[in-house]
C-alpha positions in Angstrom: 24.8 17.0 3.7 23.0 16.8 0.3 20.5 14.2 -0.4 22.4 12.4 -2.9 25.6 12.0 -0.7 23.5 10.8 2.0 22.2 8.1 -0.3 25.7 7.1 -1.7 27.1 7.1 1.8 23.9 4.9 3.0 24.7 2.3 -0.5 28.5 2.3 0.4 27.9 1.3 4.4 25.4 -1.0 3.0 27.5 -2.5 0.7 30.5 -3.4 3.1 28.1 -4.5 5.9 26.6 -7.1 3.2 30.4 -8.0 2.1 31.6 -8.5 5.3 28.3 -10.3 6.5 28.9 -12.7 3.0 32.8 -13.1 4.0 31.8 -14.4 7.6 29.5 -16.7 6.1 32.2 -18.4 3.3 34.5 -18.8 6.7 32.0 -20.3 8.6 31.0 -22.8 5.3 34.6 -23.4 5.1 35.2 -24.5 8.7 31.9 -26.5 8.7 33.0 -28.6 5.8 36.7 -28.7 6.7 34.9 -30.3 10.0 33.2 -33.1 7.8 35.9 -33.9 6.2 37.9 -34.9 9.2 35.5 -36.5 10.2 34.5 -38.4 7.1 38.5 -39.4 6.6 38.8 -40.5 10.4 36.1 -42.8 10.6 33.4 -43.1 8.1 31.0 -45.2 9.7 30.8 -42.6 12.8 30.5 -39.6 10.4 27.0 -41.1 9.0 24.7 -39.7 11.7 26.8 -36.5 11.5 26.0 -36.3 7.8 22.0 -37.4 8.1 21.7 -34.7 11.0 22.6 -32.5 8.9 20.9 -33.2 5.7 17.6 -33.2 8.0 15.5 -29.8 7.1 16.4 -27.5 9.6 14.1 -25.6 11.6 12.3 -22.6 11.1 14.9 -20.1 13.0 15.5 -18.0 10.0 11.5 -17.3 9.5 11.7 -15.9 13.3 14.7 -14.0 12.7 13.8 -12.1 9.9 10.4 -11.8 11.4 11.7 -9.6 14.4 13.6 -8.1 12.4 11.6 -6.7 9.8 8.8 -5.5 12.8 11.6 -4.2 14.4 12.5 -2.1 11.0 9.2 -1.2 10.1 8.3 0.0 14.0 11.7 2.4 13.7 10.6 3.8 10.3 6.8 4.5 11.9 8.7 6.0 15.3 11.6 8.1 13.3 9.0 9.7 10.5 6.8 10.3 14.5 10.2 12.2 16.0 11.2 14.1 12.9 7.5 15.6 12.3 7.4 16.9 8.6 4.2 16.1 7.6 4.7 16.6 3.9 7.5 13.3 3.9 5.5 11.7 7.4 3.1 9.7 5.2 5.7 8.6 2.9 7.9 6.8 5.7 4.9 5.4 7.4 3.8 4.2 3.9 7.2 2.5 3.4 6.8 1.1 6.8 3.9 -1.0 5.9 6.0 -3.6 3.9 8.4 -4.7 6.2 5.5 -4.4 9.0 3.3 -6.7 6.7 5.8 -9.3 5.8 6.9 -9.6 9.1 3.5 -10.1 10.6 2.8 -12.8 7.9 5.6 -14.4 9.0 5.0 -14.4 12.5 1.4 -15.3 12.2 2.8 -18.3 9.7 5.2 -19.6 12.1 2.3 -19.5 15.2 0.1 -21.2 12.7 3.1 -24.3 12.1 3.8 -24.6 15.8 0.1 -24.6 16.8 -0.5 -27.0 14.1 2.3 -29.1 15.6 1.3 -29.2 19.0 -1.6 -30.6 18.6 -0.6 -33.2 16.4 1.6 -33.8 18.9 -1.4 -34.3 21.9 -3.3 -36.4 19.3 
């Protein structure tokens, strides 16, 4: 398979992963507000802490998320450009491996930094 029609099969299975990952989330929006809205036309007064909880800033869980998984990408691009061996393209893949590698570990280190910081405001 030619280079180029490896790279327009990569950007189509790309592109319908992404459109199917942005279609789950609209049903998931839609079923979360369809949710308030029952809830907001049964009984107003109950729905309040419903709506505060989640108005409150969430949690970090997204930062951790993305953080695996960008080490976890960057590792596989370091361990595939390892297995295939061609030393005249090895240095480009580990090269392209340091981004996701270096984000990652920022956001790692960032989110140890924000729960150390909390615990010990928390002992104080």
């Amino acid at each position: 398979m030619p280079a180029t029609e490896m790279v327009v099969m990569v950007a189509v299975v790309t592109a319908l992963a992404l459109s199917f990952i942005s279609v789950l989330r609209l049903f998931a929006m839609w079923i979360g507000h369809r949710t308030i809205r029952r809830a907001v036309e049964k009984d107003p007064d109950a729905a309040q802490p419903l709506l505060a909880q989640l108005a409150a800033p969430g949690g970090d869980e997204g930062d951790h998320r993305l953080s695996v998984i960008l080490v976890a990408v960057g590792i596989a691009m370091v361990v595939a450009s390892l297995i295939i061996g061609d030393p005249a393209w090895m240095h480009y893949a580990i090269a392209g491996a340091c981004f996701p590698l270096i984000v990652g570990t920022a956001l790692w280190l960032r989110l140890f930094m924000l729960e150390r910081a909390r615990r010990r405001g928390s002992q104080q």
